[in-house]
TORKOL-4160 file (C-alpha; in steps of 0.2 Angstrom, whole numbers, padded with zeros to 4 digits, m for minus):
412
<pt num="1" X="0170" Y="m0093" Z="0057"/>
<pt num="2" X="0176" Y="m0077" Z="0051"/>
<pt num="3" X="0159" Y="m0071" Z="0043"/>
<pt num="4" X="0150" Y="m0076" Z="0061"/>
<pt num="5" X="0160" Y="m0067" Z="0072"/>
<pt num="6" X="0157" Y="m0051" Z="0060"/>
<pt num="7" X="0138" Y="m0053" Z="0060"/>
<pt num="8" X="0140" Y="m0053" Z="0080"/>
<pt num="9" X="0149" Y="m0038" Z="0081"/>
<pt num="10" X="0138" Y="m0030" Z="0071"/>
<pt num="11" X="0125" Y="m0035" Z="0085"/>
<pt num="12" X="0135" Y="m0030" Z="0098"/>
<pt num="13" X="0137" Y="m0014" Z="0090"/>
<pt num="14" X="0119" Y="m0012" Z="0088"/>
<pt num="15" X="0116" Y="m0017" Z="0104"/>
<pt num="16" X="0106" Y="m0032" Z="0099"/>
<pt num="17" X="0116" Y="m0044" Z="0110"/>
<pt num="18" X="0127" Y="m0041" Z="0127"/>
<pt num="19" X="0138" Y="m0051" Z="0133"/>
<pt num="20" X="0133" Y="m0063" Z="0147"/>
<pt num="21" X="0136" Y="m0055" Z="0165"/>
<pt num="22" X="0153" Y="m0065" Z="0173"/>
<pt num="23" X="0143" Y="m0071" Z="0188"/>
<pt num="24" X="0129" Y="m0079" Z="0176"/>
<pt num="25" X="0141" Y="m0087" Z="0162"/>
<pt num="26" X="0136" Y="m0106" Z="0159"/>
<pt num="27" X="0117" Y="m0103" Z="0168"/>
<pt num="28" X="0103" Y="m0100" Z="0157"/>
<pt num="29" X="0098" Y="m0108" Z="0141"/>
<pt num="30" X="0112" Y="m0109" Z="0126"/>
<pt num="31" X="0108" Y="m0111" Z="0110"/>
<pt num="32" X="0115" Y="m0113" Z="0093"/>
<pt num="33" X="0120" Y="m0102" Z="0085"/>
<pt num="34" X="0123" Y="m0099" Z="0063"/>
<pt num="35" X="0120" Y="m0089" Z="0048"/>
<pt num="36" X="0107" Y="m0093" Z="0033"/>
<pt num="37" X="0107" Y="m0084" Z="0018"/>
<pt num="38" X="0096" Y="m0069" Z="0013"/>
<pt num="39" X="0091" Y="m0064" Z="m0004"/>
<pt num="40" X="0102" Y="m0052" Z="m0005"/>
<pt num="41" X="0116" Y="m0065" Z="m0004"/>
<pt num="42" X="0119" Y="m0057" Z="0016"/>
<pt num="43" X="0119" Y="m0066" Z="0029"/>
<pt num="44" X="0106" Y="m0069" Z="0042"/>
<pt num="45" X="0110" Y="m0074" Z="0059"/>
<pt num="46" X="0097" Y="m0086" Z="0068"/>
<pt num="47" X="0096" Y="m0092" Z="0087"/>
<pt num="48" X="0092" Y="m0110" Z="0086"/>
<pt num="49" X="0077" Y="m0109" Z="0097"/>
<pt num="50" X="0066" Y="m0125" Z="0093"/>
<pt num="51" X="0069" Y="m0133" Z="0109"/>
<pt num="52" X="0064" Y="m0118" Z="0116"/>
<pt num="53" X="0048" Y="m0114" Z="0105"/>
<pt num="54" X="0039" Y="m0132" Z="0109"/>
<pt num="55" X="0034" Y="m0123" Z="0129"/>
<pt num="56" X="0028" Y="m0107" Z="0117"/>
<pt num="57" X="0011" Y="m0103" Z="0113"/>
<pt num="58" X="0009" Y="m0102" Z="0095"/>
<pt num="59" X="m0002" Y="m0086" Z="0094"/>
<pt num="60" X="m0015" Y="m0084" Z="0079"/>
<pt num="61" X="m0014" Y="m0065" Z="0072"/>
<pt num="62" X="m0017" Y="m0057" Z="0055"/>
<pt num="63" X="m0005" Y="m0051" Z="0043"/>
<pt num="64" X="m0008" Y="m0040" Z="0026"/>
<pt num="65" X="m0008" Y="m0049" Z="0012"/>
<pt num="66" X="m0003" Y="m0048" Z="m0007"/>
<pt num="67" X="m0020" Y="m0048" Z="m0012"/>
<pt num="68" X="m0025" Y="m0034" Z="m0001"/>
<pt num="69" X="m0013" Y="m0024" Z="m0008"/>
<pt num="70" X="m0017" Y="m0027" Z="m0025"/>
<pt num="71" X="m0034" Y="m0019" Z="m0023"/>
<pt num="72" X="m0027" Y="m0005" Z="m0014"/>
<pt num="73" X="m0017" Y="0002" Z="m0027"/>
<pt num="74" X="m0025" Y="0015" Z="m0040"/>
<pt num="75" X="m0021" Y="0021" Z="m0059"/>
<pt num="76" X="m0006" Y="0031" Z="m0059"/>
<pt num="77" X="m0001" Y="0028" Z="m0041"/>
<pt num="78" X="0017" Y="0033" Z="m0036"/>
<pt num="79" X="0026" Y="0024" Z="m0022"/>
<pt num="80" X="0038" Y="0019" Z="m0010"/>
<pt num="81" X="0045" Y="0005" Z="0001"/>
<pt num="82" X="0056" Y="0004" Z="0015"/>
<pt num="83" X="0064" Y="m0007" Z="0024"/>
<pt num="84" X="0066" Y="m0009" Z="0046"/>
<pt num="85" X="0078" Y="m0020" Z="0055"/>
<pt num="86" X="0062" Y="m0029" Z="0062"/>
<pt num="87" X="0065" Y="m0039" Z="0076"/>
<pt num="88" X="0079" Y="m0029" Z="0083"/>
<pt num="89" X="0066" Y="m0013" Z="0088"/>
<pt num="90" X="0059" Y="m0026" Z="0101"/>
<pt num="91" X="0066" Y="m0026" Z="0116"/>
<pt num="92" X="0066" Y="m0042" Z="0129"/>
<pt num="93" X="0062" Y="m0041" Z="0147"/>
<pt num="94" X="0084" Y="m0040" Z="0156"/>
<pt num="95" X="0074" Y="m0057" Z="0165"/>
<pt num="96" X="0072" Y="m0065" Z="0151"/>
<pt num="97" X="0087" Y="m0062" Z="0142"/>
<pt num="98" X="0095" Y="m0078" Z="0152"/>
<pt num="99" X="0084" Y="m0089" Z="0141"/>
<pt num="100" X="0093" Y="m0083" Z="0122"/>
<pt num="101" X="0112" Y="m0087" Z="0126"/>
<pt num="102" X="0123" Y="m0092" Z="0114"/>
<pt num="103" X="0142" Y="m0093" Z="0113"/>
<pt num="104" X="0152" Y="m0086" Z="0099"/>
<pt num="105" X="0173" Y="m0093" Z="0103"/>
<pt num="106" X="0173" Y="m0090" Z="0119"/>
<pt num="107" X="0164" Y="m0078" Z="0124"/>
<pt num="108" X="0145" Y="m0077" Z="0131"/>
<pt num="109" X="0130" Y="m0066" Z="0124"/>
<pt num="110" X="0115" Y="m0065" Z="0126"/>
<pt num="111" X="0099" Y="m0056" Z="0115"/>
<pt num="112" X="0092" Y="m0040" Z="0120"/>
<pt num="113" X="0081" Y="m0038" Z="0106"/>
<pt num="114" X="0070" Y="m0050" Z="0100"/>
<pt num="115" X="0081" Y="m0064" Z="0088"/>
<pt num="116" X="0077" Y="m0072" Z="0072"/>
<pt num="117" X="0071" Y="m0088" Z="0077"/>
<pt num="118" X="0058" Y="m0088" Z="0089"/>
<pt num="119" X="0042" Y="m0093" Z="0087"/>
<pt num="120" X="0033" Y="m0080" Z="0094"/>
<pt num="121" X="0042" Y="m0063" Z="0087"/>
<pt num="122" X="0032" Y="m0063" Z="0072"/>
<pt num="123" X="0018" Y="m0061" Z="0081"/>
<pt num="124" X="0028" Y="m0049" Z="0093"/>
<pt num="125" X="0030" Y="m0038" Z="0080"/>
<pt num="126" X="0015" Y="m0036" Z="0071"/>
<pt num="127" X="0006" Y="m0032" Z="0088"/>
<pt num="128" X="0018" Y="m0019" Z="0089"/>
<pt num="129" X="0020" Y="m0014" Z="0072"/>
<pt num="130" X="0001" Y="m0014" Z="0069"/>
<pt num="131" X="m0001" Y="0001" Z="0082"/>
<pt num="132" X="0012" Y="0012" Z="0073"/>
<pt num="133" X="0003" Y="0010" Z="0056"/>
<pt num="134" X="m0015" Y="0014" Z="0063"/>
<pt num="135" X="m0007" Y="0030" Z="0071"/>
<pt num="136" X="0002" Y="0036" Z="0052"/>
<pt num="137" X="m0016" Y="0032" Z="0045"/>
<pt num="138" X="m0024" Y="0040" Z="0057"/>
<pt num="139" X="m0013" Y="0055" Z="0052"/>
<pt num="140" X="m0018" Y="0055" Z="0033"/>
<pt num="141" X="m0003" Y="0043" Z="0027"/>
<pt num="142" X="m0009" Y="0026" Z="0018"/>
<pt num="143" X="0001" Y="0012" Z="0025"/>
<pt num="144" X="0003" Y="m0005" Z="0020"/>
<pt num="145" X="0015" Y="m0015" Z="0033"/>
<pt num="146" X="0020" Y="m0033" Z="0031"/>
<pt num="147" X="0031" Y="m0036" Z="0043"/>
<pt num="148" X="0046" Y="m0024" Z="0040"/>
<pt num="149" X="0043" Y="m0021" Z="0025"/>
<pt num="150" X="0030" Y="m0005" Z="0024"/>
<pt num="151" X="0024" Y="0000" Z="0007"/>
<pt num="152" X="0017" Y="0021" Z="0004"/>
<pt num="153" X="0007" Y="0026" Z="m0009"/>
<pt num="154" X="m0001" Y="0043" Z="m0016"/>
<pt num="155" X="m0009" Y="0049" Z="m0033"/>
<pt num="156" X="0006" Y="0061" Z="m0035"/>
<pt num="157" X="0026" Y="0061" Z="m0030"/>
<pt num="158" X="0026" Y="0076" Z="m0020"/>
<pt num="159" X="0012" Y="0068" Z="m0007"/>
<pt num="160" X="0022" Y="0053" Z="m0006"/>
<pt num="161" X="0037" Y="0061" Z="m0001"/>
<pt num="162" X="0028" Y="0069" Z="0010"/>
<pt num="163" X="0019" Y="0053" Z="0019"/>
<pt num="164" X="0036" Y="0045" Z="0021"/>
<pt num="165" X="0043" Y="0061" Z="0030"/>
<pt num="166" X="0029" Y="0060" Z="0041"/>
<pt num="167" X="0034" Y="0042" Z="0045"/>
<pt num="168" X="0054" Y="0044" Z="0043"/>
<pt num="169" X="0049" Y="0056" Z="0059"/>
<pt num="170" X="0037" Y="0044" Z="0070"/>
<pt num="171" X="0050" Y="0032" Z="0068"/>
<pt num="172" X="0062" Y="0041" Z="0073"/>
<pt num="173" X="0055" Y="0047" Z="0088"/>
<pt num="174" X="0052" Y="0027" Z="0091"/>
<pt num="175" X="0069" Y="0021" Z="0089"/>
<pt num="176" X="0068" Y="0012" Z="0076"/>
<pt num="177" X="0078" Y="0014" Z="0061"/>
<pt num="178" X="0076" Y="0012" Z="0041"/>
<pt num="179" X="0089" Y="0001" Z="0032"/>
<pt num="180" X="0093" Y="0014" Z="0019"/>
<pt num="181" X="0103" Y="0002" Z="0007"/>
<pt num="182" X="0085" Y="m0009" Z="0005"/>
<pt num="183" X="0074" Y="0004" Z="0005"/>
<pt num="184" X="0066" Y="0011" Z="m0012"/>
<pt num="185" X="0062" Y="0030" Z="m0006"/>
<pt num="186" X="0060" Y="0037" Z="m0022"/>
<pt num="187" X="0043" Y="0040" Z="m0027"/>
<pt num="188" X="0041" Y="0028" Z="m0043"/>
<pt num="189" X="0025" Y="0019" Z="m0052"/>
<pt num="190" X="0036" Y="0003" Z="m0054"/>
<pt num="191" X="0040" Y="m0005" Z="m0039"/>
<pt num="192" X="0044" Y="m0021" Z="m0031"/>
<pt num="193" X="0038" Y="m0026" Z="m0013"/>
<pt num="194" X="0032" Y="m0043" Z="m0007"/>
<pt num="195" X="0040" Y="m0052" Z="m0022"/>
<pt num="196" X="0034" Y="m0044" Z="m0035"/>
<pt num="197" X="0034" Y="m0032" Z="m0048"/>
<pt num="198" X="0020" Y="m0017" Z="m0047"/>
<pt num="199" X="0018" Y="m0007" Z="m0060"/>
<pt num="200" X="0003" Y="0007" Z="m0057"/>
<pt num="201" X="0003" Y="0012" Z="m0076"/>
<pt num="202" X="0000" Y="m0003" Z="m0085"/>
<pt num="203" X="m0011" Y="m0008" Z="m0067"/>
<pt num="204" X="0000" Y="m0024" Z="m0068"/>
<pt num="205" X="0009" Y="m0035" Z="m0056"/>
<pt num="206" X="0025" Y="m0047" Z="m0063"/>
<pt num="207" X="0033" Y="m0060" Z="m0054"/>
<pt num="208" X="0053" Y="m0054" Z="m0053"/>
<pt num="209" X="0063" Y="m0062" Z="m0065"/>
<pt num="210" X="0076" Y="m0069" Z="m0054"/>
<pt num="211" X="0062" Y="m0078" Z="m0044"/>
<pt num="212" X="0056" Y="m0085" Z="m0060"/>
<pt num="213" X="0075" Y="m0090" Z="m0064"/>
<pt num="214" X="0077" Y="m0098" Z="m0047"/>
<pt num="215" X="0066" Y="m0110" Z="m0051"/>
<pt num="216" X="0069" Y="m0116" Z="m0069"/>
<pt num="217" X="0089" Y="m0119" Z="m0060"/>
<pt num="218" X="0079" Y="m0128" Z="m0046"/>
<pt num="219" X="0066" Y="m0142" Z="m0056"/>
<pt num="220" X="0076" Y="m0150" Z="m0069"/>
<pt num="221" X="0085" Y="m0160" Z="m0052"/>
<pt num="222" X="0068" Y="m0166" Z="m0049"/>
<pt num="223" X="0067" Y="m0181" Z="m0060"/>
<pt num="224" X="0057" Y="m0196" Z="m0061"/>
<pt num="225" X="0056" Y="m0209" Z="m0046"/>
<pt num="226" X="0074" Y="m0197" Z="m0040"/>
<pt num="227" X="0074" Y="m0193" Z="m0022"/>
<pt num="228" X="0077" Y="m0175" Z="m0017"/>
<pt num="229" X="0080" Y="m0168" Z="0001"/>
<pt num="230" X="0064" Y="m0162" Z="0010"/>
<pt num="231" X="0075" Y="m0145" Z="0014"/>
<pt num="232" X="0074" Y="m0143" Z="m0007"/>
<pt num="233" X="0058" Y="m0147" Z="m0009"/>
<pt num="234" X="0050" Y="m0135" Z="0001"/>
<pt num="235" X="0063" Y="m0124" Z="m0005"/>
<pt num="236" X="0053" Y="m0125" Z="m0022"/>
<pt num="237" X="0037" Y="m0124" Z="m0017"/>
<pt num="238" X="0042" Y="m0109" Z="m0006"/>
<pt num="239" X="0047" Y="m0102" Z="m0022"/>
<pt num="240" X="0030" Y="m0108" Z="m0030"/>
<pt num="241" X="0020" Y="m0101" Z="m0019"/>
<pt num="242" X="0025" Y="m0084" Z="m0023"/>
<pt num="243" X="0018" Y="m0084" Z="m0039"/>
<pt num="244" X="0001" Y="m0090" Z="m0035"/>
<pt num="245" X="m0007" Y="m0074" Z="m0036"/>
<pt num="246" X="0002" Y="m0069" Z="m0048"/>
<pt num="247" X="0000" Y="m0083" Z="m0062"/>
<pt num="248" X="m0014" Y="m0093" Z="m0067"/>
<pt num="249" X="m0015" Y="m0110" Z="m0063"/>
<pt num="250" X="0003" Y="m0108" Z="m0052"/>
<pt num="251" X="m0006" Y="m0115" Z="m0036"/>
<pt num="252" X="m0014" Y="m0131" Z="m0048"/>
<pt num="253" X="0005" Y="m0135" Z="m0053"/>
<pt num="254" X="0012" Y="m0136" Z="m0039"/>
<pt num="255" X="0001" Y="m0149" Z="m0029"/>
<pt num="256" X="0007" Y="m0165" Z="m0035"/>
<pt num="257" X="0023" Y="m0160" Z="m0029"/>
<pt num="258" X="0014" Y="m0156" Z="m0012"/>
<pt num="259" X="0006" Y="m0172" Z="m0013"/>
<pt num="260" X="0022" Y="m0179" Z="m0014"/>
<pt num="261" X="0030" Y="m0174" Z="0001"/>
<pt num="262" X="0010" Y="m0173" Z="0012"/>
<pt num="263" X="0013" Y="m0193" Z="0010"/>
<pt num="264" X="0032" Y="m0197" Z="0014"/>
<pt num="265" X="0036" Y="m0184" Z="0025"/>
<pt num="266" X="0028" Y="m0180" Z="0043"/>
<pt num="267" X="0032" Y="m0163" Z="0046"/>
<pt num="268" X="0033" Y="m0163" Z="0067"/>
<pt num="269" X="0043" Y="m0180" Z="0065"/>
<pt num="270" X="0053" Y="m0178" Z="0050"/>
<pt num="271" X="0069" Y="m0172" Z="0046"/>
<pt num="272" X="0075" Y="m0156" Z="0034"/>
<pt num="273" X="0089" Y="m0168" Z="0029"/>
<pt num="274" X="0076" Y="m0183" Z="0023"/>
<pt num="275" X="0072" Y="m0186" Z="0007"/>
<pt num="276" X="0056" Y="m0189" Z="m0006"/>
<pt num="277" X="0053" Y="m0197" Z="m0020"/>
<pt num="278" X="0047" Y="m0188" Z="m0036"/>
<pt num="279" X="0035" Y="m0197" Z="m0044"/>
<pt num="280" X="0032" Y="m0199" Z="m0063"/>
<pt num="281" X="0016" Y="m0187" Z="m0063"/>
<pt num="282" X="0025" Y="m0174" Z="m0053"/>
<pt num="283" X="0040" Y="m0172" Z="m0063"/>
<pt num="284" X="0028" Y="m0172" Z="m0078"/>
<pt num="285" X="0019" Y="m0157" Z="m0070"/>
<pt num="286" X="0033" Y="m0147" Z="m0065"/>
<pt num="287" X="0039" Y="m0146" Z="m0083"/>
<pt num="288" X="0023" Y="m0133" Z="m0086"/>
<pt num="289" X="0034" Y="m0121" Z="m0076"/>
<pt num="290" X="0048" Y="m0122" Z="m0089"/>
<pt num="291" X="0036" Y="m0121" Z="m0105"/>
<pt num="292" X="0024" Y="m0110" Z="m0099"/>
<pt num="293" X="0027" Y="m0094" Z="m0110"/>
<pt num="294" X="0018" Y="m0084" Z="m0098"/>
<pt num="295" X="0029" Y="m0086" Z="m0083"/>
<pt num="296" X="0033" Y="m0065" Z="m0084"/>
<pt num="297" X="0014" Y="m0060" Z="m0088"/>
<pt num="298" X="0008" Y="m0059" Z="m0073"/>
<pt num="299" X="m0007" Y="m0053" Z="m0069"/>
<pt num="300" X="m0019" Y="m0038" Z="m0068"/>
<pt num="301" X="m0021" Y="m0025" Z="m0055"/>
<pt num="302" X="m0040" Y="m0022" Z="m0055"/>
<pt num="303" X="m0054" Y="m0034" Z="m0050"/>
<pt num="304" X="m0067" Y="m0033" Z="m0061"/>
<pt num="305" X="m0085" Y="m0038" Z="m0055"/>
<pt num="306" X="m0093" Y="m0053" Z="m0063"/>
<pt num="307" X="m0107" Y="m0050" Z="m0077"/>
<pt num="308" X="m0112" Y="m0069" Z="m0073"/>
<pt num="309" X="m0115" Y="m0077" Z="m0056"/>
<pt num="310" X="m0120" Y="m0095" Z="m0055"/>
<pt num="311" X="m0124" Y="m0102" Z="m0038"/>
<pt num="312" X="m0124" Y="m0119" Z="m0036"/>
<pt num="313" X="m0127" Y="m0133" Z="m0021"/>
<pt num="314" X="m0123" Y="m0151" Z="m0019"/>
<pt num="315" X="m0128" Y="m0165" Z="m0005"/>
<pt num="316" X="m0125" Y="m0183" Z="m0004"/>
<pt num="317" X="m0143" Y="m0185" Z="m0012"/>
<pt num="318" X="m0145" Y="m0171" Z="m0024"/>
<pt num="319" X="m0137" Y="m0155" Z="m0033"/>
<pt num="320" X="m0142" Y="m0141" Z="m0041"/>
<pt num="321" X="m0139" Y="m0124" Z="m0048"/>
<pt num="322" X="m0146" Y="m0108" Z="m0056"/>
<pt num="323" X="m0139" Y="m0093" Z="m0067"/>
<pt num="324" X="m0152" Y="m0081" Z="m0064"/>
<pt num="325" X="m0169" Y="m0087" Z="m0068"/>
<pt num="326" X="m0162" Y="m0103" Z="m0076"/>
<pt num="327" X="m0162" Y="m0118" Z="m0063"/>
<pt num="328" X="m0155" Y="m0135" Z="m0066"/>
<pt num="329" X="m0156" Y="m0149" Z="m0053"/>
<pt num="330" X="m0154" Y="m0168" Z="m0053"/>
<pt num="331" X="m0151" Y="m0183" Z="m0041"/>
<pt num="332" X="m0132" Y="m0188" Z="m0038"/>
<pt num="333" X="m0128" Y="m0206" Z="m0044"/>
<pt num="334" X="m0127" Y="m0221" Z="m0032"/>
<pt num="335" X="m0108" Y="m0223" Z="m0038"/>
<pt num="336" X="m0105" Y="m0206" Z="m0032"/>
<pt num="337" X="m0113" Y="m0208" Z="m0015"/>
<pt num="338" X="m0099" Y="m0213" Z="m0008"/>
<pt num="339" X="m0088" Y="m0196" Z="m0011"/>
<pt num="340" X="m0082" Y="m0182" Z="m0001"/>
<pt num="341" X="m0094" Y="m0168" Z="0000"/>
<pt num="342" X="m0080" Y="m0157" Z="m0007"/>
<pt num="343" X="m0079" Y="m0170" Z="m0024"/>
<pt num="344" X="m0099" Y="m0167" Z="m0024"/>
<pt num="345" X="m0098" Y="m0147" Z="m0022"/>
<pt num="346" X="m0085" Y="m0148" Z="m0038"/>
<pt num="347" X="m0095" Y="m0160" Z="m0048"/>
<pt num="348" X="m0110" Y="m0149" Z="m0046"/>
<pt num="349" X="m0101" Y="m0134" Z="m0051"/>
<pt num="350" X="m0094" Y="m0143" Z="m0067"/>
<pt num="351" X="m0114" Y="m0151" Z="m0072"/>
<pt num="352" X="m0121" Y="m0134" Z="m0071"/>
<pt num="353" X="m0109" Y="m0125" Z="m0081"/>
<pt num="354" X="m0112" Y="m0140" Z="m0094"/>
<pt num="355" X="m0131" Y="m0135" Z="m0093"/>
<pt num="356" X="m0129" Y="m0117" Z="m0096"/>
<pt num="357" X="m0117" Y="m0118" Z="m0110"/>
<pt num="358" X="m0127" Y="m0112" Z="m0121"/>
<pt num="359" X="m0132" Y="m0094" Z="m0113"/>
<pt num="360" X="m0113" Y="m0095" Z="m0107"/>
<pt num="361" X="m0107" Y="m0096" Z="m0126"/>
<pt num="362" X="m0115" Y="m0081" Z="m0130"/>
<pt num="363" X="m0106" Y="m0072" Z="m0117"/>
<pt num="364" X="m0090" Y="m0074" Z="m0124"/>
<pt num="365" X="m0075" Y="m0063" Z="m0115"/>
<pt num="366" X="m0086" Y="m0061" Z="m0098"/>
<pt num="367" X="m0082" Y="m0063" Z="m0080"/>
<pt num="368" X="m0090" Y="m0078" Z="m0071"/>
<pt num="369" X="m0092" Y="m0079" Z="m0055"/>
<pt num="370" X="m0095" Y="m0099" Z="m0049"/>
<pt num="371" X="m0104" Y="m0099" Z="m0030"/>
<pt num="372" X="m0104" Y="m0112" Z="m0017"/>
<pt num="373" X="m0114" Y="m0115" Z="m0003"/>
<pt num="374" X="m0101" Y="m0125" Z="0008"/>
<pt num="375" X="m0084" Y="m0121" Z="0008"/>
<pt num="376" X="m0069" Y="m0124" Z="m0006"/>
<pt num="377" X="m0058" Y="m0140" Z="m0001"/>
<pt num="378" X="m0043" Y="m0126" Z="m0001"/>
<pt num="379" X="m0032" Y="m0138" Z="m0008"/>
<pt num="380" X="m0037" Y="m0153" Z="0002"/>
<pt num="381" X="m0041" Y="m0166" Z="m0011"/>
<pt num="382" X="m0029" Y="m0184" Z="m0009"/>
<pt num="383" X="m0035" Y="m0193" Z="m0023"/>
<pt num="384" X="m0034" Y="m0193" Z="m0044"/>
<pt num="385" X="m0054" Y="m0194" Z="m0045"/>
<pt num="386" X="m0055" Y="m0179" Z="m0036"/>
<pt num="387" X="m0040" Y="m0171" Z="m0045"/>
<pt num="388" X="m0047" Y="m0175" Z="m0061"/>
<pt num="389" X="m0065" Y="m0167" Z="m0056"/>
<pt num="390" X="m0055" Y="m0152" Z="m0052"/>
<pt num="391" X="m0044" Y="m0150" Z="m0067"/>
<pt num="392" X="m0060" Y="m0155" Z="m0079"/>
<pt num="393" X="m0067" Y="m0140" Z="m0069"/>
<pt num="394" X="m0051" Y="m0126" Z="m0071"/>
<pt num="395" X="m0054" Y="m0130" Z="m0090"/>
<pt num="396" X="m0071" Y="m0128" Z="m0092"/>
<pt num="397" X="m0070" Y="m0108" Z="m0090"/>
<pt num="398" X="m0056" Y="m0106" Z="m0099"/>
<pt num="399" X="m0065" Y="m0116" Z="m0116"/>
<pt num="400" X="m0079" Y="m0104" Z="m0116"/>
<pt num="401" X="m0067" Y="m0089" Z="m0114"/>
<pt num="402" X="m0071" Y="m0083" Z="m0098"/>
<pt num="403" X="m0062" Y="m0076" Z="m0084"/>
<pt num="404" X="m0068" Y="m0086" Z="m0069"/>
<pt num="405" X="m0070" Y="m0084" Z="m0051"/>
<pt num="406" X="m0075" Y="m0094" Z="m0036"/>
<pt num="407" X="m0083" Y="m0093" Z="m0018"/>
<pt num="408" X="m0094" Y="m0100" Z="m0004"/>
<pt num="409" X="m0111" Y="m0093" Z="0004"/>
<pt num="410" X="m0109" Y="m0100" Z="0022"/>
<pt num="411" X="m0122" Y="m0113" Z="0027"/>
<pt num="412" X="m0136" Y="m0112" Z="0039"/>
């Protein structure tokens, strides 16, 4: 109780939160009110707004993401990260305050500022944000915003001081404030940002090595036919998911763990607090992330263009592809009629490689680039015929020693 009535003072202090005008104390909407912790092992303090979020439009918007980033980023780059208090730069409409009450003892507050919590300050803020970082790159400074966490870049130190200067000055002139403790404003060619490790010399990218320690202390509990809470469970594949770009095959290890929970666990009905069962097979994959050597390789920088592109096509009655001026085509079997078109796309994909091995063992070390005409299944596959396609699929390129890509021509 101690550590909750620090963080609200903190936000009183800040002037995050007010206290709740006597004549209005006990009207409005209350809410919980509690502390999660951060990475950092602080303390974060949330609104419990569920009830409130169900009458809220969930808004679509764009963010940046990791991948774009990556190919931002040039040979010898020098950078630097800081860090905003986010939400609390927001302020709420004084009308609208009544609706984010809470009670702390016994005393009444309300939030002035968007809190942590509700649905719609993400989007809130990245409406907002997005403004500011077109106006610094309209002013020469290359920005990359996610959230509050804003990365700069420049080919030497010098302009890199200089560019977070130039935003140091438009945020003050906002309002808003830089958390100097989490911020990285010395220009360096290692940094982290977005949980990772970049490195602009080597052109590299790691995965941190207490994110890769956080998981081998979390999968030895998920053993065979045990039952694990759902609040740990997506707890590790939280933790998964940000090391898909980073390591190959991370996104393949951690679907039958998704599958797992996708078919005990309704997410608008369920509860944090239930439980799943681990079956035999997933336990048996999620050994792979504590004997995979190459956990803290990571992954390269650059993007290089394919030297091969094959294009292939698949319908219920046929498939096809070609690599250049060689074609292949052929009718799909009457047992495989009955298959998702996805399952069809794959198997094509996996028949035509087979037909161009020969011309694709001659080009040992080359990158491949594998073209569809209807759109990847993005991880929807449900059953172990269309797993096994895929997996017989991920090793093919990797037998003939090429670095492989995928993607999809739209349809007519």
């Amino acid at each position: 109780m101690a550590l909750l009535h620090e963080e609200v003072n903190a936000l009183f202090a800040k002037g995050a939160i007010e206290r709740v005008p006597a004549s209005e104390v006990g009207h409005g909407c209350y809410f919980r009110y509690f502390l999660v912790p951060k990475k950092d092992k602080g303390l974060r303090p949330i609104l419990d707004l569920w009830s409130l979020d169900l009458f809220l439009k969930k808004e679509k918007f764009k963010m940046l993401t990791f991948a774009q980033v990556l190919s931002a980023l040039d040979p010898g780059d020098w950078m630097v990260s800081e860090l905003q208090d986010t939400y609390l730069h927001i302020p709420v409409l004084p009308a609208h305050r009544c609706y984010l009450r809470f009670v702390v003892g016994n005393k009444h507050f309300q939030f002035t500022v968007l809190p942590f919590g509700l649905t719609s300050s993400p989007w809130v803020f990245t409406k907002v944000m997005v403004v500011v970082a077109a106006h610094l790159r309209r002013l020469g400074v290359p920005v990359f915003p996610y959230l509050d966490d804003w990365l700069l870049k420049a080919d030497t130190p010098q302009k890199v001081v200089s560019h977070l200067q130039t935003m140091a000055n438009l945020f003050h002139s906002l309002g808003f404030t830089i958390n100097m403790p989490k911020s990285h404003l010395t220009p360096s060619q290692m940094l982290p940002f977005l949980g990772a490790v970049l490195d602009t010399v080597q052109l590299w990218a790691y995965p941190p090595k207490k994110l890769v320690q956080h998981i081998w202390a979390m999968i030895p509990v998920f053993q065979p036919l045990s039952w694990i809470l759902v609040r740990m469970t997506l707890g590790l594949l939280g933790l998964m998911a940000s090391c898909i770009l980073l390591l190959q095959k991370a996104r393949w290890h951690m679907r039958a763990l998704q599958l797992d929970l996708k078919f005990q666990w309704v997410q608008h009905q369920g509860r944090l607090s239930d439980k799943v069962q681990i079956s035999e097979e997933t336990a048996k994959d999620l050994q792979w992330w504590l004997t995979n050597q190459d956990l803290f390789k990571g992954r390269s920088l650059s993007f290089p263009q394919p030297d091969l592109t094959v294009v292939t096509d698949a319908s219920l009655l046929r498939w096809g592809g070609h690599m250049g001026e060689a074609e292949i085509r052929g009718l799909c079997s009457p047992a495989n009629s009955g298959l998702h078109i996805n399952l069809l796309e794959l198997c094509a994909i996996r028949l035509a490689l087979k037909a161009f091995l020969l011309s694709l063992s001659l080009s040992k070390g080359k990158q491949c680039n594998c073209s569809r005409t209807t759109p990847p299944p993005c991880g929807t596959a449900t059953n172990k015929e269309e797993w096994g396609v895929m997996d017989s699929l991920s090793r093919s390129p990797l037998s003939l020693d090429l670095a492989g890509t995928s993607g999809h021509f739209p349809g007519d």
